[in-house]
One Martini backbone bead per residue (centre of mass of N, CA, C, O) as a GRO file, in nm:
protein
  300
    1UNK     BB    1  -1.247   1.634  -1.491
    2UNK     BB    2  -1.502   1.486  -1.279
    3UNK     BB    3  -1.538   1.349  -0.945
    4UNK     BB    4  -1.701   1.168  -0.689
    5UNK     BB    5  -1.622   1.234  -0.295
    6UNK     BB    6  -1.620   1.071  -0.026
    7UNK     BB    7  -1.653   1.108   0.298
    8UNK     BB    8  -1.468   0.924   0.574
    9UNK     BB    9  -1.590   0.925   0.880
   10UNK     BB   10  -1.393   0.875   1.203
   11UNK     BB   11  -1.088   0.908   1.273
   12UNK     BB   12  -0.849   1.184   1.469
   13UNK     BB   13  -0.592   1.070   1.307
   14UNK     BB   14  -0.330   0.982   1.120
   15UNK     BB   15  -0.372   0.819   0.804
   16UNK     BB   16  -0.116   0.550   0.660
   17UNK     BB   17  -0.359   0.332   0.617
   18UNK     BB   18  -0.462   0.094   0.344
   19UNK     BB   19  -0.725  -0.163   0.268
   20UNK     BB   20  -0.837  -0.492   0.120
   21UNK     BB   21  -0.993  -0.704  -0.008
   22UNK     BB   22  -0.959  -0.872  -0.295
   23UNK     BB   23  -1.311  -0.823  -0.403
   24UNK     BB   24  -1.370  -0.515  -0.258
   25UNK     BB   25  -1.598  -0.558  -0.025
   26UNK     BB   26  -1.363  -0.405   0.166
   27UNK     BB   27  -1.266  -0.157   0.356
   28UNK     BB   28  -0.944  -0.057   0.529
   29UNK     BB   29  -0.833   0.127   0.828
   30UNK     BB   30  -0.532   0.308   1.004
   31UNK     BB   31  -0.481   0.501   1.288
   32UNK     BB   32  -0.331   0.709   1.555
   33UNK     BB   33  -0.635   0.653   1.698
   34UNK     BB   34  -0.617   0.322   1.744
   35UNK     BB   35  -0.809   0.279   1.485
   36UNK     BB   36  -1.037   0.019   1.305
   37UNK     BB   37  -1.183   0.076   0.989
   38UNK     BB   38  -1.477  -0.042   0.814
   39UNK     BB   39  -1.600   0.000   0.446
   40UNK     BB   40  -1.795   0.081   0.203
   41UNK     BB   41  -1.720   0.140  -0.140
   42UNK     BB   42  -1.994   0.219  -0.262
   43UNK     BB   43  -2.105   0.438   0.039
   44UNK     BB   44  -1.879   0.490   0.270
   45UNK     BB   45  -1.974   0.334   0.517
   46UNK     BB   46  -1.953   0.225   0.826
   47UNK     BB   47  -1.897  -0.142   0.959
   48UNK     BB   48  -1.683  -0.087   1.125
   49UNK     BB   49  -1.444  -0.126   1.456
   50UNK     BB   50  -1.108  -0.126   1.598
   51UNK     BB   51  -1.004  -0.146   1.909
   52UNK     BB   52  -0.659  -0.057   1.978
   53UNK     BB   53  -0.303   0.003   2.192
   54UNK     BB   54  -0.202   0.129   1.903
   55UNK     BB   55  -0.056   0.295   1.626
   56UNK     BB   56  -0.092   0.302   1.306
   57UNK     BB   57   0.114   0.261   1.015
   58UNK     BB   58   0.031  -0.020   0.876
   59UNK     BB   59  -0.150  -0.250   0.663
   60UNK     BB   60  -0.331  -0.592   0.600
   61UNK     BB   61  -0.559  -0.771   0.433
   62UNK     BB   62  -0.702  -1.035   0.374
   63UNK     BB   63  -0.802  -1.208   0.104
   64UNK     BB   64  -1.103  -1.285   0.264
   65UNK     BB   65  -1.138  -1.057   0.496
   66UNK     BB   66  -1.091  -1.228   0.803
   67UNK     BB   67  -0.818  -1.014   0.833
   68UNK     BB   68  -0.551  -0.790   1.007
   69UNK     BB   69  -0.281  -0.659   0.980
   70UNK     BB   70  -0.008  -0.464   1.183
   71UNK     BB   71   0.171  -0.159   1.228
   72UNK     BB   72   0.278  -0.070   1.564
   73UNK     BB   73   0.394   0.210   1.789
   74UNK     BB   74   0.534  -0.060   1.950
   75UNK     BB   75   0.648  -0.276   1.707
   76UNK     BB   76   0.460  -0.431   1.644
   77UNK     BB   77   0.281  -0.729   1.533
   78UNK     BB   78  -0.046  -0.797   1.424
   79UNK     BB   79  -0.323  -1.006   1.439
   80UNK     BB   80  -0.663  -0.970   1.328
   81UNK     BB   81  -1.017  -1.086   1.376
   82UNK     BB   82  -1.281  -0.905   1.252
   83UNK     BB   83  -1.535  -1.132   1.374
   84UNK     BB   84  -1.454  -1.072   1.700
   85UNK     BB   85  -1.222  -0.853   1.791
   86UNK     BB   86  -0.951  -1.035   1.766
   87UNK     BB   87  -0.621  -1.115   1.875
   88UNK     BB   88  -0.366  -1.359   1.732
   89UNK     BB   89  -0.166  -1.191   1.711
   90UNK     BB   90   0.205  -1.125   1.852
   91UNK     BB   91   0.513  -0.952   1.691
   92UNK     BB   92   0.844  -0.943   1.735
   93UNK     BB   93   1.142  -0.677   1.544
   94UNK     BB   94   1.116  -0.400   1.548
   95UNK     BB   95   1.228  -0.070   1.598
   96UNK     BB   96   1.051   0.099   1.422
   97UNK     BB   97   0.889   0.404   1.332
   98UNK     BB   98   0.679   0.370   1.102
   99UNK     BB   99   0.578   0.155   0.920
  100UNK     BB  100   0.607   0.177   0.539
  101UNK     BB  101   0.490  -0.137   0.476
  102UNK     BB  102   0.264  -0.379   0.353
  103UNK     BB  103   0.190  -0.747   0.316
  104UNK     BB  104  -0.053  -1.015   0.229
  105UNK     BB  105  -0.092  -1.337   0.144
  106UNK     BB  106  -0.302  -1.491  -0.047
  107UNK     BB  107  -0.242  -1.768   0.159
  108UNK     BB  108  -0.221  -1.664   0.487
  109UNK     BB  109   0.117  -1.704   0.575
  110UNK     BB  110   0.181  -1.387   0.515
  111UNK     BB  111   0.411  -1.102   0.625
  112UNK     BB  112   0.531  -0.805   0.496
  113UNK     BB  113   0.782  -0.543   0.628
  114UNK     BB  114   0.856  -0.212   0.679
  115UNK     BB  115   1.078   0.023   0.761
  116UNK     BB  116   1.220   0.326   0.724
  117UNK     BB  117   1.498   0.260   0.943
  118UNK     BB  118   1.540  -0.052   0.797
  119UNK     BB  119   1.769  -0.300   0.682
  120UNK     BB  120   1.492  -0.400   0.567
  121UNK     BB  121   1.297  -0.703   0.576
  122UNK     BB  122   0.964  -0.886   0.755
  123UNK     BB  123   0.902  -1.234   0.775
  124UNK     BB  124   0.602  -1.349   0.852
  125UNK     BB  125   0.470  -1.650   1.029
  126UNK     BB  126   0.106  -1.732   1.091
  127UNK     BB  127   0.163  -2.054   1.157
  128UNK     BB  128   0.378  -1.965   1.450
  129UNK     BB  129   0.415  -1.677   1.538
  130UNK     BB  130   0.666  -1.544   1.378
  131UNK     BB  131   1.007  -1.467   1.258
  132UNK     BB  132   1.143  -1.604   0.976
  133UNK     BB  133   1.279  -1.317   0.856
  134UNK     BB  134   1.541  -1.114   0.718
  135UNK     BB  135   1.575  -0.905   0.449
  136UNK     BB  136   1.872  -0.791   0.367
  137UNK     BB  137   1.827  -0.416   0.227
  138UNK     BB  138   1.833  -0.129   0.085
  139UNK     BB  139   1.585   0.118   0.161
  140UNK     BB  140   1.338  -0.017   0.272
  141UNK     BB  141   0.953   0.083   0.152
  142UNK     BB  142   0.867  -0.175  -0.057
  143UNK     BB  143   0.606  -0.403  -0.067
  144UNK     BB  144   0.511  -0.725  -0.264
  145UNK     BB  145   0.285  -1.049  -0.305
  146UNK     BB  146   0.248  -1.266  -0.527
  147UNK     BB  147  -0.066  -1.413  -0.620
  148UNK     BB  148   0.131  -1.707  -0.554
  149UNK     BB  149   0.273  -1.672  -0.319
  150UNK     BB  150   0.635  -1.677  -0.374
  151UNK     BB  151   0.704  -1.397  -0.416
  152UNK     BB  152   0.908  -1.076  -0.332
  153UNK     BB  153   0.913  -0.738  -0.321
  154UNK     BB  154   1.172  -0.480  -0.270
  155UNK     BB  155   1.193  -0.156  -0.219
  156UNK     BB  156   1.312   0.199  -0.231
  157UNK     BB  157   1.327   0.538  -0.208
  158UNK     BB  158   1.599   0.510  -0.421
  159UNK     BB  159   1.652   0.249  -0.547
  160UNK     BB  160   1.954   0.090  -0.461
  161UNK     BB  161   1.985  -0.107  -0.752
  162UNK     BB  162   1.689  -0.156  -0.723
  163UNK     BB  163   1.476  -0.405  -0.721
  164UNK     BB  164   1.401  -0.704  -0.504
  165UNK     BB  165   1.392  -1.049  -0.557
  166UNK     BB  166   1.174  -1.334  -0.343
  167UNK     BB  167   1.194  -1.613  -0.220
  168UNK     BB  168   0.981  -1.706   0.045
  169UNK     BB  169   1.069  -1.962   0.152
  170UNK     BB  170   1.422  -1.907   0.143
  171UNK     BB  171   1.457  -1.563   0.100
  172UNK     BB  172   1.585  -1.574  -0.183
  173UNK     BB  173   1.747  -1.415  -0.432
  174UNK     BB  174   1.645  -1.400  -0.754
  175UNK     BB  175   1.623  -1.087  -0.833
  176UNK     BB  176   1.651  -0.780  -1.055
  177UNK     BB  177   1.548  -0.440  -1.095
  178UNK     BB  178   1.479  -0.198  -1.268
  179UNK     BB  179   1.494   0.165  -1.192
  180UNK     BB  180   1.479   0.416  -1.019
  181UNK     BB  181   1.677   0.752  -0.923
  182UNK     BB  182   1.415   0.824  -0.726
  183UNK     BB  183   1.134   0.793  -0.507
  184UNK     BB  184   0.961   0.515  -0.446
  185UNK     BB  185   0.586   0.474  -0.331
  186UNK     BB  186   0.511   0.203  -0.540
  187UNK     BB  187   0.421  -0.124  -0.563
  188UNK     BB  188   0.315  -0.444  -0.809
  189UNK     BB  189   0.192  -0.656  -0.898
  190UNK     BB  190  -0.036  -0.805  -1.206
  191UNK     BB  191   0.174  -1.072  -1.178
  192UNK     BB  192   0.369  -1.318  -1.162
  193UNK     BB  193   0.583  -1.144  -1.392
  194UNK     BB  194   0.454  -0.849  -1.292
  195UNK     BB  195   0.589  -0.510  -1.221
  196UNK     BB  196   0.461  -0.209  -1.082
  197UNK     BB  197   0.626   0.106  -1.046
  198UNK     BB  198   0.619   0.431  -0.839
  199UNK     BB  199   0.752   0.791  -0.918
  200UNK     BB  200   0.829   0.973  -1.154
  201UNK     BB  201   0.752   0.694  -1.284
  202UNK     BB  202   0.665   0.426  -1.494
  203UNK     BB  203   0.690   0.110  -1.439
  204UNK     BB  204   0.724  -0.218  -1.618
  205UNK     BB  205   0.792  -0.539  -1.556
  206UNK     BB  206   0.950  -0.844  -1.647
  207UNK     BB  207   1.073  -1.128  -1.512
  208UNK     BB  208   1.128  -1.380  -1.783
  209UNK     BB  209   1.291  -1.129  -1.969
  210UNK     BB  210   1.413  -0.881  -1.818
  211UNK     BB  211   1.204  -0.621  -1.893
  212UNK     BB  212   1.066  -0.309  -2.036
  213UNK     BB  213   0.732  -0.252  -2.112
  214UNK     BB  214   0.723   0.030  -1.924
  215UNK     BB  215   0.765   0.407  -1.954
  216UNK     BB  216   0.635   0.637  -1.775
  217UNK     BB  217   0.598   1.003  -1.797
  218UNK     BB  218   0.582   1.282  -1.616
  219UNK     BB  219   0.530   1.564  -1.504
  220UNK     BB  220   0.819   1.784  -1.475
  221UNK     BB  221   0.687   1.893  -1.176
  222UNK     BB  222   0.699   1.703  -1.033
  223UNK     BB  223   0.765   1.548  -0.710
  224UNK     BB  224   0.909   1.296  -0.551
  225UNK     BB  225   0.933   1.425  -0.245
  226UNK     BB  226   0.635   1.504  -0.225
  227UNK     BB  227   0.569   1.179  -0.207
  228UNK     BB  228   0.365   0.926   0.018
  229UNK     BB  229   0.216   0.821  -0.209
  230UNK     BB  230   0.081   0.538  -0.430
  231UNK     BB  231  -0.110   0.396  -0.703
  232UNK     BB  232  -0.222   0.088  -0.858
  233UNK     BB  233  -0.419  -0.043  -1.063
  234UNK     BB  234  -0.519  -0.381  -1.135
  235UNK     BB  235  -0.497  -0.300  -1.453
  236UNK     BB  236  -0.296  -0.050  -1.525
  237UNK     BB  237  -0.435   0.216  -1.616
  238UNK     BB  238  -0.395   0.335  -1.353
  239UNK     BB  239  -0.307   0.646  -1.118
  240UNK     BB  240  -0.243   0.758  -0.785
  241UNK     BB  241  -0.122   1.111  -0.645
  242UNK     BB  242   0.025   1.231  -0.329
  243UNK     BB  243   0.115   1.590  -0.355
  244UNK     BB  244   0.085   1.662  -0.049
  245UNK     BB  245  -0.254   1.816  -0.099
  246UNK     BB  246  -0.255   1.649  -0.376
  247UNK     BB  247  -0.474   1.498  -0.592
  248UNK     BB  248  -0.349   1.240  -0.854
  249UNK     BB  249  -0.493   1.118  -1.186
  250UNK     BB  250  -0.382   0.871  -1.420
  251UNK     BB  251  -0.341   0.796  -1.770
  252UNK     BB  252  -0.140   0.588  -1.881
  253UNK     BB  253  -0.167   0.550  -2.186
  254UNK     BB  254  -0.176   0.881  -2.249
  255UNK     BB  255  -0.063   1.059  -1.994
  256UNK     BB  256  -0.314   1.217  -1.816
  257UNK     BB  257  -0.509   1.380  -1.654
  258UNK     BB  258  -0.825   1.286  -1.497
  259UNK     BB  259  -0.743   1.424  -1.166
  260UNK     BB  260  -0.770   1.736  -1.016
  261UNK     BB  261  -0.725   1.786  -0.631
  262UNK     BB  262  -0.742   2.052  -0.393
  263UNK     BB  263  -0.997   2.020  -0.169
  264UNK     BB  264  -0.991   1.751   0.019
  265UNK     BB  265  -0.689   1.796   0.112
  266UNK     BB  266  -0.634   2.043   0.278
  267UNK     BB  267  -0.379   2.102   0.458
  268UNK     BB  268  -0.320   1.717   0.419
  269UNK     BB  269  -0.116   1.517   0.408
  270UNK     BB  270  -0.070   1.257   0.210
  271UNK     BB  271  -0.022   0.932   0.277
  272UNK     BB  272  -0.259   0.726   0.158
  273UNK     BB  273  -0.332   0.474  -0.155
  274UNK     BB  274  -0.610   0.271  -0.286
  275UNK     BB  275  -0.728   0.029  -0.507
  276UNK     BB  276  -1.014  -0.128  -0.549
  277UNK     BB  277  -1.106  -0.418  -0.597
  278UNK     BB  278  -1.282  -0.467  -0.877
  279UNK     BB  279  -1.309  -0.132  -0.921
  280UNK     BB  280  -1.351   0.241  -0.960
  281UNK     BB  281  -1.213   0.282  -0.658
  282UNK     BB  282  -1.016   0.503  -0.449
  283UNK     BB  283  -0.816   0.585  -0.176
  284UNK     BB  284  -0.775   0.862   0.060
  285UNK     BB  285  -0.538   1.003   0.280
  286UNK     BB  286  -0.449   1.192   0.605
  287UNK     BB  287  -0.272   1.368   0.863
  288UNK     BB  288  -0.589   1.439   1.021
  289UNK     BB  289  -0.794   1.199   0.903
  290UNK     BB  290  -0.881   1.224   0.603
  291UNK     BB  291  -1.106   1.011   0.408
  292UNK     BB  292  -1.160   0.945   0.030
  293UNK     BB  293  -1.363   0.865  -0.203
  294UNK     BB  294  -1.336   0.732  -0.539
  295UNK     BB  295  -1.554   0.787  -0.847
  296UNK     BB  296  -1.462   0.722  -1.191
  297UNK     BB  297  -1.781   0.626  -1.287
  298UNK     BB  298  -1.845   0.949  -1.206
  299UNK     BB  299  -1.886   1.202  -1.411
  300UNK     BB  300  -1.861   1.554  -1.475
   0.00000   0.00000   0.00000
């Protein structure tokens, strides 16, 4: 099975960050030329762009899409307001570059960041404008704060000791998840007490039970090692994984593979990966500018 692939263009250096509003009506993507831009899900137009003053790393859409934080290329943390094209917050904490995970909290009060070489995770409060805490914990490279913005999940890329959960008020942990022995590449909340990360394998886990709902082990020849991407779509029935320059979408349940595409993003390693919410669309990024817009709700 095949389905359309739209390029969107427009890009000049490597894509790390793609994120959208809550209910998928626009996508911003952030490249390491210095700009941002917004797409629209249907049909792949840019329908906005702006300059900023260095590359990005990484971003996350307010759950309204009236804002957009980013971790630049000089350590800093921005909050940009879409519809003025003003900066309305600069905030310093990073030591490293670049941001390896962000996330933006639906209740529009957090955004939560980690650093590649940096032993933690930083929660940054938007109504004070600057840093709440460091939550130091080992081998931080993904964030998620869950739908009710009061817990946030913070794993590792080797997931030394499994995944934990953090109260975002006190910063204190909650709770330890089991996880990976490779290298996790994405994590999120499905709900308020279920998260699902992706490595080599997909786990499903309840917070409230303690337990593993689901765990799902893909083909044998995978390479969590040469992976840098990887998304779960919103309702949880989909995966799509950027290994090195190849694109590739499995269905859960069945555990099959339904898109393996090795022409869009040629010699060009897949940075990053997003499904649009509430639509059948998902995004990769890739290391020369290369982004494209995948929709298998139109098969061939």
């Amino acid at each position: 099975m095949s389905y359309p692939c739209i390029p969107l263009i427009g890009h000049k250096r490597s894509v790390r960050a793609v994120s959208s509003s809550a209910e998928g009506s626009v996508i911003v993507t952030g490249s390491e030329d210095a700009t941002i831009r917004f797409w629209h899900p249907a049909t792949g137009k840019e329908i906005g762009k702006i300059n900023v003053n260095s590359g990005i790393g990484t971003l996350a859409m307010s759950a309204d899409g009236s804002k957009v934080s980013i971790g630049c290329e000089n350590n800093l943390i921005e909050v940009w307001e879409i519809k003025s094209q003003h900066r309305i917050l600069q905030m310093a904490g990073h030591k490293s570059y670049p941001c390896s995970s962000m996330d933006y909290s639906k209740d529009g009060k957090w955004v939560i960041s980690t650093g590649w070489i940096e032993p933690g995770a930083f929660l940054w409060d938007l109504e004070v404008g600057k840093l709440k805490t460091m939550i130091v914990c080992e081998d931080a490279s993904c964030v998620a704060f869950s739908p009710d913005s009061t817990k946030l999940v913070i794993s590792g890329s080797q997931l030394v000791g499994g995944s934990k959960v953090y109260d975002v008020t006190s910063g204190n942990l909650i709770t330890r998840i089991k996880g990976h022995s490779e290298r996790c590449t994405a994590i999120r909340f499905l709900d308020n007490d279920t998260i699902a990360s992706v490595g080599r394998e997909l786990y499903v886990q309840s917070l409230s039970k303690q337990s593993i709902l689901r765990q799902v082990s893909f083909r044998r020849e995978f390479n969590a090692s040469n992976v840098r991407a990887a998304n779960i779509s919103d309702n949880g029935q989909h995966i799509a994984i950027g290994e090195d320059d190849l694109v590739t979408e499995w269905d859960i349940e069945t555990t099959k593979i339904v898109l393996e595409e090795t022409r869009a993003h040629v010699g060009e390693q897949i940075m990053a990966i997003m499904y649009v919410p509430r639509t059948y669309t998902w995004v990769s990024c890739g290391a020369r500018g290369g982004v494209n817009l995948w929709n298998p709700a139109v098969s061939t």
